[in-house]
N, C-alpha and C positions, 0 to 999 in steps of 0.2 A: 493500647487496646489490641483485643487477640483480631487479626487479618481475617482471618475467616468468617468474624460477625462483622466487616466492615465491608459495605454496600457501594458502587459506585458513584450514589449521590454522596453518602456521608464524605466518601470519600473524596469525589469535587468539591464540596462547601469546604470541607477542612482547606484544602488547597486556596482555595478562593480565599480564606484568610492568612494564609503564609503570603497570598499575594496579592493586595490588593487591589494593585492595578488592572486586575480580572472582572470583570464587570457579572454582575450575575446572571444578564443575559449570555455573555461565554459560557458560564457554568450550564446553564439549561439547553444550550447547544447542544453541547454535549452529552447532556441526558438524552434529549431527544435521538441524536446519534445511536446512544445505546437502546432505546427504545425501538427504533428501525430495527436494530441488529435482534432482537428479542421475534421480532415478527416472523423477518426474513427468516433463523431461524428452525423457526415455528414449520413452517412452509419447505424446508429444505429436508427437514428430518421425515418428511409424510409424502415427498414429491412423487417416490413411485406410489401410492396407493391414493393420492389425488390425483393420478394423470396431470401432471403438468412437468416430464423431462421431457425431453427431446427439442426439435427446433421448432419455432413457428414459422420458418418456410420466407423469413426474412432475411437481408442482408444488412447488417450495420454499416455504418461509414468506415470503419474497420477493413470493411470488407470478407468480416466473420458473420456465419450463421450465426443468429440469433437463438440462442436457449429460452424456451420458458420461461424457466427461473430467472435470465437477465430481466426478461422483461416485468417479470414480478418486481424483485428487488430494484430496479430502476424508480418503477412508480411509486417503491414505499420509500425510500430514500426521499425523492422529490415533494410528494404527498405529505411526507412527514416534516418536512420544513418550508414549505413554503408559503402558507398560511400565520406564522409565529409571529410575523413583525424583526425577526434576530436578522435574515439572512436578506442583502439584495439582488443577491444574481448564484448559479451554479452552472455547472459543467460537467459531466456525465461521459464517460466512455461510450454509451449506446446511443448520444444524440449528436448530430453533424453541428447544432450550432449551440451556444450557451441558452441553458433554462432560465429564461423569464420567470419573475416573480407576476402574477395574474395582479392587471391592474386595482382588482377589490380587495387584493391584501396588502398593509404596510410591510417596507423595508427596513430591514438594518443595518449594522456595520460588518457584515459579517460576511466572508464567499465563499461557499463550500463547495468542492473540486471531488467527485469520487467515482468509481469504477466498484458498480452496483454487484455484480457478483465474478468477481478472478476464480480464470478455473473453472466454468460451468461445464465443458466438454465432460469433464470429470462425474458429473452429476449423474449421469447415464450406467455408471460402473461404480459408484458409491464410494467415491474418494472426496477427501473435503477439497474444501472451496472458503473464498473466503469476500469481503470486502474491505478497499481500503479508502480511505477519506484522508483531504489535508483541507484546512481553513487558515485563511487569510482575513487580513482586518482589510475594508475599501478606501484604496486610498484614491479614487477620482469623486469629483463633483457631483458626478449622476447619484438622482438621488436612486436607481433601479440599477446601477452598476452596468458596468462597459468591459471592452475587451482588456481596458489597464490594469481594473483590475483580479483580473484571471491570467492574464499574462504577468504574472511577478516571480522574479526565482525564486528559491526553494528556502535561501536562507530568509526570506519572511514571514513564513508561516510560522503563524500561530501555534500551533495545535496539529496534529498529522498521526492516524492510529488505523487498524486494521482491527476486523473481525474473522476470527476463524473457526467455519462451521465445520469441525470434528469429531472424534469422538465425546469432546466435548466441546460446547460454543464457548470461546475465548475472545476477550476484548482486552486490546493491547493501545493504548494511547502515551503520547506525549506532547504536554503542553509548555516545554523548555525548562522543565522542572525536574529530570528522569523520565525513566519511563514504567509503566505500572501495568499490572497486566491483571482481570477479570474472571473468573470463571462463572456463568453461568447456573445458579441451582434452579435447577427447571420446578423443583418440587415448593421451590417459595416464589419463583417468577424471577428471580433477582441476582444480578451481574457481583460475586462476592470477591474481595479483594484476595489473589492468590500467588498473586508473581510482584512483591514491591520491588521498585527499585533495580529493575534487569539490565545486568551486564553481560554483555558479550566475554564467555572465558576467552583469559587467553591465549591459551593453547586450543587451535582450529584443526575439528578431527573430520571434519566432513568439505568434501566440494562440489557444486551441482551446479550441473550443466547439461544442456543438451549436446551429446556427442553428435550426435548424427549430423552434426552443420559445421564438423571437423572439416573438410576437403572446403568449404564456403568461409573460415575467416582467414585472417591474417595473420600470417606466418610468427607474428610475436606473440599471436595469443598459442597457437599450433604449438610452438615453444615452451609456453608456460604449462600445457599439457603435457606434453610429453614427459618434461622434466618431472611431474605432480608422479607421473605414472615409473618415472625408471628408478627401479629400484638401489642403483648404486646412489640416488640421492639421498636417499632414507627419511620424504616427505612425511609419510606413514600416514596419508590422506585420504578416508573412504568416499569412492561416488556416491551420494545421495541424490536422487531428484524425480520429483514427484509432477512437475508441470503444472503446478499450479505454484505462482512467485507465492501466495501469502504461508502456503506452506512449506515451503523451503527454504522462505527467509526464515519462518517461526522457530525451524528446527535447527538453523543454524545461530540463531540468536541465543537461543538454549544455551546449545549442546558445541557452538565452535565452530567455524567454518565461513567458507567463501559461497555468495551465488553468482553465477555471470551469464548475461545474458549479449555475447559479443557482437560491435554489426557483422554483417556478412556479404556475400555475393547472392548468395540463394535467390532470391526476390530482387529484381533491380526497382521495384517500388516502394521496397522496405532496405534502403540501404543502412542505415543503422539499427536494425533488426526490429522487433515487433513489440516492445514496450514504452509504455507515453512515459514522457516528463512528469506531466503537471499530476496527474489520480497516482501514479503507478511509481515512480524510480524518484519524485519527490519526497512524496510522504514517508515514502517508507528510507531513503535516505537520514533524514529529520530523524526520526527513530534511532537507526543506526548511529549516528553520532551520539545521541543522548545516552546510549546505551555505552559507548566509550567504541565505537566500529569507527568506519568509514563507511564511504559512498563515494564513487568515482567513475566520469564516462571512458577515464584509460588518458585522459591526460589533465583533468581539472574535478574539483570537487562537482557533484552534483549538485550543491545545494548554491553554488555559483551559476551557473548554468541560466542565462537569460530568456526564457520561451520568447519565441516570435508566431506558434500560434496553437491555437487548443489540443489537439490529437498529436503534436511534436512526438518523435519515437527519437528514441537515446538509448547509447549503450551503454550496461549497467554491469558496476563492479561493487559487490556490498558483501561486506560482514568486517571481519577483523582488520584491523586499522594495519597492521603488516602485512596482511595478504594482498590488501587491496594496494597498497604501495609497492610492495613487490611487483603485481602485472602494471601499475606506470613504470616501473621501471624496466619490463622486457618491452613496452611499448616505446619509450625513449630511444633503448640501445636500438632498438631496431629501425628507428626515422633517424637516426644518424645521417 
């Protein structure tokens, strides 16, 4: 059938019978997921003319102002699943400790992990932004779910996908099946299937990084720049980066290329630099391999990587499966 009249749900149930073992509360997870991403949105394309950019004069556990829009998108995230019966516990970039499911609603097998809008700074100057989600099956006794589990590496998840509010809204998920990607027809309401099946080419024409924290990392990564940039190597690698991950991995997953985000010295409170594990360099890892990339914190896969506790930050090396081998290996030669 032609991709273009193929709808995100059609699209789940058909999967859902490729695999059985998906239960159709996964499947409506998921909807509902896209369902959130439809709101949010809704709310992002109108935020200068509803007054709601800027900060509400909060501080997150972060340690970041809080935008608006996080705060929007955080509640419809949460609001939107935690009522279903699907989900028994979440975890939230904008809250210090995991979301309780409200004693008057039932739980299910389900944990879902997300960072309600990446890139909201952006929102103020009209560059996109994005959300990403990963889900986990519950594998502790609680029947309201515990820190076990929320803390599980990467390679368990489920299901792990991002939304990116741009020129047009795209929804990019994978449920260890490939990965598939959405677009939006605002003019039927409906998420329509636009990207099957997305690989990473293998030729990486693009690398994005923030320069400015050159003199703040380690002389292996320092290396791996430099080399990217000297021309007698003939990398033939353009800067790309926009500061928001969802959109820099989106366009590197496209279009070829590496994103890295290295620890540093800058912050001695942020010594592996400033993105989580478990919402943020999980998920979007999960992805990356499905898509035939990698994901790597510079000496071990990410999706190995054992959280010990919710807001964990890791340094992140993602796109093409050579590129990302390549910086272990100036990371190796250089702990010699």
């Amino acid at each position: 059938m032609n991709s273009a009249f193929t709808t995100i749900e059609r699209h789940l149930m058909e999967q859902q019978k490729n695999f059985p073992e998906a239960s159709g509360e996964f499947t409506s997870l998921l909807y509902d997921i896209a369902l959130s991403a439809k709101i949010i949105a809704k709310e992002v394309r109108k935020a200068e003319l509803g007054n709601i950019i800027g900060t509400t004069g909060y501080i997150n556990v972060q340690g970041e102002e809080v935008q608006k829009l996080d705060e929007f998108a955080n509640h419809v995230m949460f609001d939107m699943n935690d009522h279903t019966g699907r989900v028994c516990i979440m975890g939230s970039e904008e809250e210090a400790e995991p979301m309780r499911i409200p004693d008057e609603f039932p739980t299910g097998e389900y944990v879902l992990l997300f960072d309600p809008l990446d890139g909201s700074p952006n929102i103020d100057v009209n560059i996109s932004v994005g959300t990403i989600f990963s889900i986990h099956k519950k594998i502790s006794k609680s029947e309201r779910g515990d820190m076990t589990d929320i803390l599980q590496p990467g390679k368990n998840q489920i299901a792990a996908g991002y939304i990116l509010y741009g020129s047009a809204t795209i929804f990019v998920y994978t449920a260890g099946n490939g990965v598939h990607g959405f677009t939006l027809d605002t003019s039927l309401g409906e998420f329509l299937l636009s990207h099957p099946n997305i690989k990473i080419p293998e030729k990486q024409k693009y690398y994005s990084v923030n320069e400015a924290n050159y003199p703040y990392w380690e002389p292996a990564i320092q290396k791996y720049i430099d080399d990217i940039k000297n021309p007698e190597n003939n990398r033939k690698l353009s800067l790309r980066y926009v500061g928001c991950l969802v959109s820099d991995f989106h366009r590197n997953l496209q279009k070829g290329g590496i994103f890295l985000y290295p620890k540093d010295s800058k912050d001695p409170k942020k010594p592996n630099g400033k993105l989580r594990l478990l919402y943020e360099a999980s998920p979007l890892a999960f992805i990356a391999e499905q898509a035939g990339g990698a994901a790597s914190d510079g000496t071990k896969s990410i999706l190995e990587v054992v959280p010990t506790e919710l807001h964990q930050r890791t340094p992140l090396f993602i796109g093409n499966k050579r590129e990302v081998a390549l910086i272990e290996k100036y990371i190796r030669e250089h702990n010699k």
